[in-house]
C-alpha positions in Angstrom: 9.4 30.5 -55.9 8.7 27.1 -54.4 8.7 27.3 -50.4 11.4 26.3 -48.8 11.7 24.6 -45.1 14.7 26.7 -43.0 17.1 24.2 -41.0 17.2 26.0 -37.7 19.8 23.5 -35.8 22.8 21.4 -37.0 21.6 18.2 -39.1 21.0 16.0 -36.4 19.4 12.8 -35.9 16.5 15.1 -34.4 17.1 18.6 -36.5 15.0 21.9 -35.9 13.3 22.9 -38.5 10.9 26.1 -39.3 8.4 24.7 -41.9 7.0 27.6 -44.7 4.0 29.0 -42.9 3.8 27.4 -39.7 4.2 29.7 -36.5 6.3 27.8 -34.6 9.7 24.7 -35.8 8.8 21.5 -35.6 11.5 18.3 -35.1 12.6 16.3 -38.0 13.3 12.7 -36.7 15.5 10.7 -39.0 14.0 7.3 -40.2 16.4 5.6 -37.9 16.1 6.9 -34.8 12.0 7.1 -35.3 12.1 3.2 -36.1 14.0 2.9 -32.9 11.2 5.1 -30.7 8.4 3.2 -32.5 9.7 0.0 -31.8 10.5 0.5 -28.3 7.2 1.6 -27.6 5.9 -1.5 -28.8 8.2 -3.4 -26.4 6.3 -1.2 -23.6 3.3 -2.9 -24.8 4.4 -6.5 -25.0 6.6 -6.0 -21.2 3.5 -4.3 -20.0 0.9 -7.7 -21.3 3.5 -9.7 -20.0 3.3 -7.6 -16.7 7.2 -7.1 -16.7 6.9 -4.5 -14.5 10.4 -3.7 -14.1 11.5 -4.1 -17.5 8.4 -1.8 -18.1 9.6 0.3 -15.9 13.1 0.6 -17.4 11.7 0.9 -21.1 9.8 3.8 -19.8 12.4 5.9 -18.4 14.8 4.8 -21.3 12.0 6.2 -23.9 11.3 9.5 -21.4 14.7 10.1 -21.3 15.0 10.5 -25.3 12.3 12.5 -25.6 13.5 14.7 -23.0 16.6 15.7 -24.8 14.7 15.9 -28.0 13.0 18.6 -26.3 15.8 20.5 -24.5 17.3 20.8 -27.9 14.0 21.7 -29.6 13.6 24.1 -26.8 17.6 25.5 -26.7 17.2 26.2 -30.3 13.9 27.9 -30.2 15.6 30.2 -27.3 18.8 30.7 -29.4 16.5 32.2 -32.2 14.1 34.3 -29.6 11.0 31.7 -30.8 8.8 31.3 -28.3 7.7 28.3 -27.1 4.0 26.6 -28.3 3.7 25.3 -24.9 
C-alpha cells in the first residue's frame, strides 16, 4: 500500500495536513497564495533599501497578519484532533 497524506482541515488555500510518518501536520500552501507571501516579502526588501519606512512598516503587519491566521487555523485544527502542538 503506497502511503497516503490524511487531509486534516477543509481544502483551503492553507489546508492541514498529517504527512505518513511525521509526528506532527504540517500546512499545505496553495501555489497562489505562496506566490503572493513570496512576493510580498520581496517588496519588504525593496521598501526596506529604499528606506520606506512606513510602507515597510505596513507590508510587515499585512504579511504578520497572514501568517497569524495561518497559524490559528493550523493551531484550531491540531486542538480539534487533540494534536499537540510542536511548539
Amino acid at each position: 500500500m503506497t502511503p497516503q497524506a490524511e487531509l486534516l482541515s477543509p481544502p483551503t488555500n492553507y489546508a492541514v495536513v498529517q504527512l505518513p510518518g511525521r509526528k506532527y501536520p504540517g500546512v499545505v500552501f496553495q501555489g497562489d497564495s505562496l506566490h503572493i507571501l513570496k512576493t510580498r516579502a520581496e517588496r519588504l526588501g525593496r521598501l526596506l533599501g529604499a528606506m520606506a519606512l512606513e510602507e515597510l512598516a505596513d507590508e510587515i503587519e499585512y504579511l504578520s497578519e497572514q501568517l497569524s491566521e495561518v497559524q490559528r487555523h493550523y493551531e484550531r485544527v491540531c486542538a480539534e484532533r487533540h494534536i499537540a502542538l510542536p511548539y
